[in-house]
N, C-alpha and C positions, 0 to 999 in steps of 0.2 A: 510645532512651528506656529501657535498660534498667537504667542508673544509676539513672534517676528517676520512673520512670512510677508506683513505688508512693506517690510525695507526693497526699493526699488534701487537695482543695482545701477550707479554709477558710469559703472567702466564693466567692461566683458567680463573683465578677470574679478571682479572682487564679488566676494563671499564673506554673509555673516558669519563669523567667529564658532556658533551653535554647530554650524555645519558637520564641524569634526563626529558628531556623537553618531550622525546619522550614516559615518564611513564603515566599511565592510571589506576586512580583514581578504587581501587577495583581488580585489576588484576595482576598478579604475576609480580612482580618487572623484568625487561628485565636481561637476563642470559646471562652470557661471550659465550653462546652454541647459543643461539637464536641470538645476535648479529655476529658471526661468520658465522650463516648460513645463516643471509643478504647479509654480502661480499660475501659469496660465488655463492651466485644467482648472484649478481653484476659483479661478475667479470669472472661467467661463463656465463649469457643471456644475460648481458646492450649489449655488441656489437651485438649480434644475432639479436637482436629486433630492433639496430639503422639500420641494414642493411637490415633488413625486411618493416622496413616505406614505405609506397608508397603500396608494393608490396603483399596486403591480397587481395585475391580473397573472397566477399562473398560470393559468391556462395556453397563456401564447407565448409561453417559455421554452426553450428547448426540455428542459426535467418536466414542465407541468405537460406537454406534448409527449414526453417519452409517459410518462403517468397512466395519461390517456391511453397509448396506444397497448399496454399494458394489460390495463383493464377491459379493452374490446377483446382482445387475443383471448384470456381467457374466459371471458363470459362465452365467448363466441365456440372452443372448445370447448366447455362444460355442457354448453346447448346439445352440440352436433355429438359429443358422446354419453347423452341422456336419447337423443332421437336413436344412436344406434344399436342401446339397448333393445328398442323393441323388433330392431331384426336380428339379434342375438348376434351381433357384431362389433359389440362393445369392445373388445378383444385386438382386435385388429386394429382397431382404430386408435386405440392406446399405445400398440406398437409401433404406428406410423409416427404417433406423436415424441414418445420417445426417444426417437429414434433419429430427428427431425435437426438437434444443437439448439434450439432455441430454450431458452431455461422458463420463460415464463410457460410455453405448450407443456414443456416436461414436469412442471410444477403442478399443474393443471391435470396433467395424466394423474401421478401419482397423490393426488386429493381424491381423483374420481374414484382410483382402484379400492379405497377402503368403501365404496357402496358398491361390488360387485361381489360374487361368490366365491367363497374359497378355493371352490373346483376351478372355479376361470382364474383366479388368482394363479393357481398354482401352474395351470395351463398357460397362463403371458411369462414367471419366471422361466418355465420349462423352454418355451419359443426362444426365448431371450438368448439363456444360455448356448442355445443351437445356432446363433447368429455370428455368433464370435465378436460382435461390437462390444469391448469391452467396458467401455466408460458405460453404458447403456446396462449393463449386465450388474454395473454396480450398481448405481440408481437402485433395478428391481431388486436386488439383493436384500436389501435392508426392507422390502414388503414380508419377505419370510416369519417374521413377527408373528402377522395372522394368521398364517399357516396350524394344522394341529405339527405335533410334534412328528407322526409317520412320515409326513408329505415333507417336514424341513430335513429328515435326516436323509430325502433320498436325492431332493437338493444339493445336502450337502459333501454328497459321494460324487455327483456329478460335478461341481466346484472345485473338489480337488482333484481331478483328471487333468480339469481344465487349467490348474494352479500348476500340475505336475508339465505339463505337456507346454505349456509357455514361459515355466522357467527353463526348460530345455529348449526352446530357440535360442536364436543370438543375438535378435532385437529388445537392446537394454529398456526402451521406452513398452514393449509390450511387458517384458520381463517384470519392470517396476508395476505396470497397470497389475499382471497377475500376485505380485507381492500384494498389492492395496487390498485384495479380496480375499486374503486368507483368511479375518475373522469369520467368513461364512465358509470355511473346512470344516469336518469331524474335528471338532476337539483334540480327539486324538493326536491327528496326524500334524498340528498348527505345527508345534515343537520341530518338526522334521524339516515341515515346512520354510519354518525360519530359519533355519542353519543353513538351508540350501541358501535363503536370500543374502546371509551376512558373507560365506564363501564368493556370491557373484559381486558384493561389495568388495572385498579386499583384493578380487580378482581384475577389476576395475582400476583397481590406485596401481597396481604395479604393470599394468600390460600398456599403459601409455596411450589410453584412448579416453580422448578429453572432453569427447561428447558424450559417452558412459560415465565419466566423474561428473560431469555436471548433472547426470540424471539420479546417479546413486547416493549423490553426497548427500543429499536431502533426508535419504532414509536410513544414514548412520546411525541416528538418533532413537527410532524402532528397532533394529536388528542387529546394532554390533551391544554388545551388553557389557564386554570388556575395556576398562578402562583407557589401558595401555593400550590396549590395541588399537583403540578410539587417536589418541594421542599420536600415536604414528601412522593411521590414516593420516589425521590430523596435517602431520608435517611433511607425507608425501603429496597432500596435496598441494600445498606452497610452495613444494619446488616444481609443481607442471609451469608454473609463469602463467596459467591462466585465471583472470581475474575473477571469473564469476564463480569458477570452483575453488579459488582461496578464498572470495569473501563467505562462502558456505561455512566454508573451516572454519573460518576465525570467530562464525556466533556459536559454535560448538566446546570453544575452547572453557569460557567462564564457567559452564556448565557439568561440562561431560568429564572431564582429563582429570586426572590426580592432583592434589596443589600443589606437589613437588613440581610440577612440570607445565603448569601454565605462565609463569612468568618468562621463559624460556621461549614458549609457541607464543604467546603474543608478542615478543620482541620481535620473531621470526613473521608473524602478520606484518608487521609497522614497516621493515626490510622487504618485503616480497610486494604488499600489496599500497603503501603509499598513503597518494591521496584517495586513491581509489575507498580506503579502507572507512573515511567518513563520508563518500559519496550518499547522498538520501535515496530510496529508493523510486523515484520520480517516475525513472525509465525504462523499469525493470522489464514492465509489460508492453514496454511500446518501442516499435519502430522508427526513434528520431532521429535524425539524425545531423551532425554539427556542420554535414559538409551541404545542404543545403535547405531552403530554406520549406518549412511545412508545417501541421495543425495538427493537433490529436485529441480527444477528447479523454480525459484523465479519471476511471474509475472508481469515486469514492462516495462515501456518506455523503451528506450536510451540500455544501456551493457546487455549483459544477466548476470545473478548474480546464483547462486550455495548456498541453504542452507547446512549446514552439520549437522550430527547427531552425539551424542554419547558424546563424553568427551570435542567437540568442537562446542554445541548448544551454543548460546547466546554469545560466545567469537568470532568465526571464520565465514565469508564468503567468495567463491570465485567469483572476478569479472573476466569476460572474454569483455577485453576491447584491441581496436587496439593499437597499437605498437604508432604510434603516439599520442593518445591522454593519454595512461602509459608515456611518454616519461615528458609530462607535469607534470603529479602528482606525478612524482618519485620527479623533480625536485625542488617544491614546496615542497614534504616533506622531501629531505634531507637536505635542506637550511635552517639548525636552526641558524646560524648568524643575516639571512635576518631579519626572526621573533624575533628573540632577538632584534634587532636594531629597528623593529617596535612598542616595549614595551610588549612584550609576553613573559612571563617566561615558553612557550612552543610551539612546533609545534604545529597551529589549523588546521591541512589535515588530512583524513580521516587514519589512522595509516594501514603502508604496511607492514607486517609480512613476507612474502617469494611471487616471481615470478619467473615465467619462460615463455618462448615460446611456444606455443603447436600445434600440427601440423596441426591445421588448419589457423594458422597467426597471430594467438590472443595471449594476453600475460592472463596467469592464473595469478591472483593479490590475495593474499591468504591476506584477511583486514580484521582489530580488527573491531568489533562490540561496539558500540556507544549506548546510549540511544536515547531517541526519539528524534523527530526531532524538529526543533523551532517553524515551524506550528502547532503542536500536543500542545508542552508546551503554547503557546497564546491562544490554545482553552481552555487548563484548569486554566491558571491561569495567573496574572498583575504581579506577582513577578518579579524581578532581567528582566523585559523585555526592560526598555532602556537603563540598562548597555551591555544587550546582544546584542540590535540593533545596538550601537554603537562599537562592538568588532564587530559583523559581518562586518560595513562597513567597519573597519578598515582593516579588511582579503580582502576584492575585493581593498582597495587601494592599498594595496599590491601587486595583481593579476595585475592590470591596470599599477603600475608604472614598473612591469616586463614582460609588453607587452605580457598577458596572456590572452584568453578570454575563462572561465570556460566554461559557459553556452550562447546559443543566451538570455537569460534572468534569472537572479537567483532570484528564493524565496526563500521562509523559508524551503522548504521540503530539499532544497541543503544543508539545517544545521543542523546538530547532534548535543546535548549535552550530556556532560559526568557529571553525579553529584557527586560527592565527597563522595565517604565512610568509613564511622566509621571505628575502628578496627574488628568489631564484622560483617563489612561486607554489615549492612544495609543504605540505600542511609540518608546521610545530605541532606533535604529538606528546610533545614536553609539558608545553603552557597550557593553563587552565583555560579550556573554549570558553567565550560568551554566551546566552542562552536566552533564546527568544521567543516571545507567545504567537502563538500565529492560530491559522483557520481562524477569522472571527464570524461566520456564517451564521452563528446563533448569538451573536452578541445583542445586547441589548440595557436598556439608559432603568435601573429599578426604579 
């Protein structure tokens, strides 16, 4: 937009012509109101934020404050289980911490354990196993390394008691934790092991219990070995109606199933699962919800990211990225000339809805939400993929000859597609999606 963002509209309704590039397939047509209050961010942050570059202190960041708090926790447990070595209760203190859900204590334990004795080592696995907390059981499991060989194999008898004894309850989510630990069984017995786990998989898809599909579906992929078999897991899962154990099936299908039979089950995907089936996974780990309005802090590398709830799920995210590497992805996306001259009949950048400054140095990036990403789409399906590899590279030539560097290396997750829909709203799984570069959290001017 940098050609034309300074045209001052007239009358409510009129919109420059450019506009069109910046429309999004399913989503309310851009308003003389929502273009208005672009410029207006522009023309009231662009200079705040250019004179701000250089000058973010992390430290009064929410990431550089989670940093901090990071790094006390663990100095603070490495201290207090160095002091409890000398009253021979290093042991104890390890278990408390493991014990605890917090990852940074528990990262912090398991550092310590490789400077204590074998004999205590093997004495916290031994505790551990007697607690029945199994997430905690696996953790120590993988210490057995250091162990000599006597002390792992008598570990590994007691492991499979434990493997045997909680595939036979009826609680699918303990059942799956005891699957997760069978590489630390006898050797011997894994083989047994497993057949037992693929029986309580298939025993799962036919008995109509859909919170056991969703926990087992996950681990089709380790324990059913058979094609076919896989295949019609496959297609009993899509006819449960339930959306989070078809979308499991449907990234199993490119992969796992015969070729005779996957064009068959992904048809059967696109019928069953919908829009659903390009949904991104934005929300997978969060509680948001559409019907009203709330904030969630979004789990990833690189920007911190802001889900929102209520009337703006599935349309809206806030990135809180620096002032510099915003300065880059404004640039790239107001520059619909560039992309027009590159042969795009629209901007392929993640779409920036409203920005601003916020007082911690960061600029608030209020971004349209995108379908999945190209890594996702490759896992479910060979469709429209070397038209698309080839528009993505065409987007980084673009990046390179305007002396851009997105990413230290870009894959597929750095690409969103948008799929095209009907009037009636539902995705064309027909037509070739659009494909967009987005995160630009490490962008930067070479």
């Amino acid at each position: 937009m940098d050609e034309g963002l300074d045209i001052k509209l007239k009358k409510a309704e009129e919109l420059p012509e450019y506009i069109q590039m910046y429309e999004i397939s399913g989503r309310d047509p851009i308003s003389a109101y929502s273009f208005k209050r672009y410029m207006r961010d522009k023309n009231k942050e662009e200079g705040k934020i250019k004179n701000f570059v250089g000058n973010v202190n992390l430290g009064n960041t929410k990431k550089g404050k989670k940093i901090l708090e990071k790094n006390r926790i663990r100095l603070e447990w490495r201290d207090m289980i160095d002091n409890a070595k000398e009253e021979g209760k290093e042991i104890e203190l390890i278990q408390q911490g493991l014990a605890t859900g917090n990852i940074e204590i528990q990262r912090t334990c398991i550092e310590m354990v490789a400077h204590i004795s074998t004999e205590k080592i093997f004495e916290l696995i031994e505790h551990i196993l007697a607690t029945g907390n199994v997430k905690v059981q696996k953790i120590c499991l993988g210490m057995m390394i250091l162990l000599p060989p006597d002390k792992v194999e008598l570990l590994e008898k007691k492991v499979f008691n434990i493997i045997e004894q909680g595939l036979a309850n009826d609680n699918p989510e303990g059942q799956k934790a005891c699957a997760e630990i069978i590489l630390f069984a006898p050797k011997e017995k894994r083989e047994i092991l497993k057949e037992k786990v693929a029986k309580l998989i298939e025993q799962s898809f036919f008995t109509g219990n859909v919170n056991a599909q969703r926990i087992w579906v996950k681990m089709i992929e380790s324990f059913i070995l058979d094609e076919d078999k896989i295949a019609q897991l496959i297609e009993q899962g899509f006819m449960t109606g339930d959306i989070e154990v078809g979308k499991s099936c449907a990234e199993l299908i490119l992969h796992l199933v015969p070729e005779n039979k996957k064009e068959d089950l992904f048809k059967l995907a696109k019928e069953k699962l919908g829009n659903a089936l390009v949904e991104p996974t934005l929300y997978k780990k969060h509680n948001i919800s559409s019907e009203k309005f709330s904030r969630s802090e979004f789990q990833k590398t690189g920007s911190e990211t802001t889900l929102i709830g209520g009337n703006l799920k599935d349309k809206t995210i806030i990135r809180h990225i620096k002032p510099k590497a915003f300065l880059v992805w404004q640039k790239m996306y107001e520059n619909h000339e560039m992309w027009k001259k590159a042969g795009f009949d629209y901007v392929p950048i993640e779409p920036i809805q409203s920005f601003r400054l916020n007082k911690d140095g960061l600029v608030d990036v209020y971004s349209g939400i995108l379908d999945l990403n190209l890594a996702n789409w490759k896992g479910l399906s060979k469709e429209f993929n070397e038209e698309l590899e080839t528009e993505k590279r065409r987007i980084m030539k673009v990046l390179s000859d305007s002396k851009i560097q997105h990413r230290s290396f870009d894959h597929d997750e750095n690409f969103c597609l948008r799929f095209f829909r009907n009037t009636d709203g539902k995705v064309d799984l027909n037509k070739k999606p659009r494909i967009y570069l987005i995160d630009f959290d490490e962008a930067t001017f070479i």
